[in-house]
C-alpha positions as CSV (number, residue, x, y, z in Angstrom):
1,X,77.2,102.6,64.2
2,X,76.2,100.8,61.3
3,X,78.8,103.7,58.9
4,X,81.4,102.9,60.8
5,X,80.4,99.0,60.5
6,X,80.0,99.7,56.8
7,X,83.5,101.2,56.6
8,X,85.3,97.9,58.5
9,X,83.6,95.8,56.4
10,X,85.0,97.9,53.4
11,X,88.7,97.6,54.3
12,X,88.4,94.3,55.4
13,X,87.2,93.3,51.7
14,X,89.7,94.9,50.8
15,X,92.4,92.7,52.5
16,X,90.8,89.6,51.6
17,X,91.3,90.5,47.8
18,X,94.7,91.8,48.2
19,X,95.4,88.1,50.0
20,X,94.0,86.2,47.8
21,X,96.0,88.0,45.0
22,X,98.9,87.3,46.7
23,X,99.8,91.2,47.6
24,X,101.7,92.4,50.5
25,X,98.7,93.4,52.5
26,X,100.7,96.1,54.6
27,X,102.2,97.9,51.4
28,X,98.6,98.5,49.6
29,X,97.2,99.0,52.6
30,X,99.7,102.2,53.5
31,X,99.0,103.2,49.8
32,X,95.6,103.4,50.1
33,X,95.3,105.1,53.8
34,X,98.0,106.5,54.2
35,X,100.1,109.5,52.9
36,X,103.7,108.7,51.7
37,X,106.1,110.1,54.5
38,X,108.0,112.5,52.1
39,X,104.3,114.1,51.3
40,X,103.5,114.6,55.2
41,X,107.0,116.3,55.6
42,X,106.4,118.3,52.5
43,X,103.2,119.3,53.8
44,X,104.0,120.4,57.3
45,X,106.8,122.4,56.0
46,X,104.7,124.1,53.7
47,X,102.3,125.1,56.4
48,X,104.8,126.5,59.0
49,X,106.4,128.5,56.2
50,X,103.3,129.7,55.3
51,X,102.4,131.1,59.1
52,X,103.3,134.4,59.8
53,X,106.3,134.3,62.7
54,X,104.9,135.5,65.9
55,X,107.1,136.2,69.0
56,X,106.5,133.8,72.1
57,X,104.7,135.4,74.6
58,X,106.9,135.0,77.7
59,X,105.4,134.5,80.9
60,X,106.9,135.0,84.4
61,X,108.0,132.0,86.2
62,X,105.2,131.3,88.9
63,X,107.7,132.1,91.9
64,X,106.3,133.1,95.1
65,X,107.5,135.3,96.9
66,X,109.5,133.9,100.3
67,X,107.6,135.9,102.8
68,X,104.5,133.6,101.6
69,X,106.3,130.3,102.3
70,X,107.6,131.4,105.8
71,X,103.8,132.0,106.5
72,X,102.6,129.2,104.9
73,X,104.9,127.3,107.5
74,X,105.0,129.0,110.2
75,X,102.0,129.8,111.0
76,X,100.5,126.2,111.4
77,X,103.5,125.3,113.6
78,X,103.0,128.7,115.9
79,X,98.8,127.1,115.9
80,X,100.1,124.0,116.7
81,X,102.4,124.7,119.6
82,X,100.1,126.9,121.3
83,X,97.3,124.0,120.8
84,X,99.6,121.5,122.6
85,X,101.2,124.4,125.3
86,X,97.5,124.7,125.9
87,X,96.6,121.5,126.7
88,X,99.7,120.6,128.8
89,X,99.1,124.1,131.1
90,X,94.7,122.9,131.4
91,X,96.2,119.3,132.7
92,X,98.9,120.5,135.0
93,X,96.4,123.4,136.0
94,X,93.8,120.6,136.8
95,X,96.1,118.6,139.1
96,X,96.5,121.6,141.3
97,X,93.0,122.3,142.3
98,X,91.6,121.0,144.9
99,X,88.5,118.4,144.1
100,X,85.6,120.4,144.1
101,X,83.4,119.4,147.1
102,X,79.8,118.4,146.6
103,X,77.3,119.7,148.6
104,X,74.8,118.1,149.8
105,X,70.9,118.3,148.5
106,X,68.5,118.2,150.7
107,X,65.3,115.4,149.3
108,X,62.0,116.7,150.2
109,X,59.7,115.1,153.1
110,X,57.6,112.7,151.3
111,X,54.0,113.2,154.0
């Protein structure tokens, strides 16, 4: 913490004497942390020309196969109707029989 507060306080001296000498602040400050444009361009070319050329690996497109997706759809839907067909056949089936008849307990003699 207290480099990096050390190294504000640096550059920020450093603006205050380039205001007070009546500078452009911007322009000395690009000087002094920055590389010129031209250089970075010079640079970077010089790198990539210096990097052997290597093919591109290509990779297969991620396709999946239709036979996947027709599963992937259909069987959920087949779950889903047989879910609700079963359902619907328990409540009709329930309608139809008869109430079931309770039969009677018998409490024991309290003597």
């Amino acid at each position: 913490m207290n480099a990096g507060a050390n190294w504000f306080a640096k550059i920020e001296a450093k603006e205050r004497k380039w205001i007070t000498d009546g500078v452009d602040v911007d322009r000395e400050f690009a000087a002094v942390y920055y590389d010129s444009l031209d250089e970075t361009i010079t640079a970077a070319t010089n790198d990539v020309q210096s990097q052997p050329d290597e093919p591109r690996p290509s990779f297969p497109s991620p396709r999946v196969p239709t036979i996947v997706v027709v599963i992937a759809w259909l069987v959920p839907a087949l779950f889903s109707a047989a879910a609700i067909a079963a359902v619907v056949l328990w409540i009709r089936r329930r309608r139809r029989l008869p109430p079931v008849a309770k039969i009677p307990v018998s409490k024991p003699d309290r003597a």
